[in-house]
N, C-alpha and C positions, 0 to 999 in steps of 0.2 A: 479433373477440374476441382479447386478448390473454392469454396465459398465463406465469405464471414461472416461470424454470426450478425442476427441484428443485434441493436442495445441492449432491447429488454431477453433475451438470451444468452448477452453477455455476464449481465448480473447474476443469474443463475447458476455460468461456469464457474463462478469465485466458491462454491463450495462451503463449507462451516468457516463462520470466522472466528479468527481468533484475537483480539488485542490484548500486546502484555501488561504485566502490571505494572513495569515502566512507562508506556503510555496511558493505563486508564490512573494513577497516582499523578503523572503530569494534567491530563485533562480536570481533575479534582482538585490538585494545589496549584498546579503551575512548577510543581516541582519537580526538573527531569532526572531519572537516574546517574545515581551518584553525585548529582548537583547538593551542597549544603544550604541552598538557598536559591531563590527561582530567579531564571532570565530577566534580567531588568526589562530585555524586550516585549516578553511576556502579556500578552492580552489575558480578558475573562475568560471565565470559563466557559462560556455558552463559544464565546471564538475558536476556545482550543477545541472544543466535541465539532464547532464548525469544520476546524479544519481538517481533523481525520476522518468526519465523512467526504469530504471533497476529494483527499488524498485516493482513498477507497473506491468511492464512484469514477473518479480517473483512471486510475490505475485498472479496472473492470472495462472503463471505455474505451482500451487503447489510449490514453494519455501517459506522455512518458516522463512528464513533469522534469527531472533535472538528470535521468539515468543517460550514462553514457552510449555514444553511438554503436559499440559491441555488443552491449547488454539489449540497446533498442533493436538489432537486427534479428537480435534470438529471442525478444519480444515477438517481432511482427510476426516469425514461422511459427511461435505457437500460437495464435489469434487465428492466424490463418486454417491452422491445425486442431480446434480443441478437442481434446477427447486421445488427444496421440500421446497424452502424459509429459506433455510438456510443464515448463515451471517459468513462472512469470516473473520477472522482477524488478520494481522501479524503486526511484531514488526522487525524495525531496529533501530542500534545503533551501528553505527559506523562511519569510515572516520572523526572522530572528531565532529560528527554533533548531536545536542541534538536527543533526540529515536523519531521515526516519524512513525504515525501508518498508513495502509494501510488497508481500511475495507469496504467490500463488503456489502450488503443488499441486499439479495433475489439473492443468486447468482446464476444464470442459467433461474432465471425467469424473468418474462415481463417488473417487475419492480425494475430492478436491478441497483443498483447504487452504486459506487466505489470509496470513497473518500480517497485521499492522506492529512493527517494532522499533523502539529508538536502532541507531547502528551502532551504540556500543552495545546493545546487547543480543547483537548477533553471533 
């Protein structure tokens, strides 16, 4: 029998995080890598640190925000699974902002680690 975790357990399985300096330079300027100049769509700053913690607390809650239906099915078995060294991975693309991926490594295990990244610099 499997079981999942609650929320506040879930948060936990994200492990150290990491955000690149592509995203904490976009959350400070607005300016995304390799951009010469920022998104006209571009909100404040206090929106953009909003919105990677949204991204983040989703992404930990089982929300799968824009990641395709293959990726979401290898999602659910490791939520299902934490601790089996599973690797989590979602996709957002939106609020005018290039697609920024959200990806776990070992979710629920010892050595789990959470990184928040634009998708070019994956």
């Amino acid at each position: 029998m499997t079981t999942i975790p609650t929320p506040s357990q879930r948060v936990l399985n994200g492990g150290q995080l990491i955000i690149t300096s592509g995203v904490r330079d976009w959350i400070a300027t607005g300016l995304e890598p390799w951009a010469s100049e920022p998104n006209p769509n571009t909100l404040n700053r206090d929106w953009r640190q909003h919105h990677v913690n949204v991204i983040l607390t989703s992404h930990l809650s089982c929300c799968q925000g824009d990641t395709d239906p293959t990726d979401h099915a290898l999602n659910r078995e490791v939520f299902e699974n934490p601790g089996c060294g599973g690797r989590l991975l979602t996709v957002w693309h939106r609020n005018g902002t290039s697609k920024i991926f959200c990806i776990t490594d070992d979710f629920g295990g010892e050595n789990a680690v959470t990184t928040v990244l634009f998708a070019i610099e994956y």
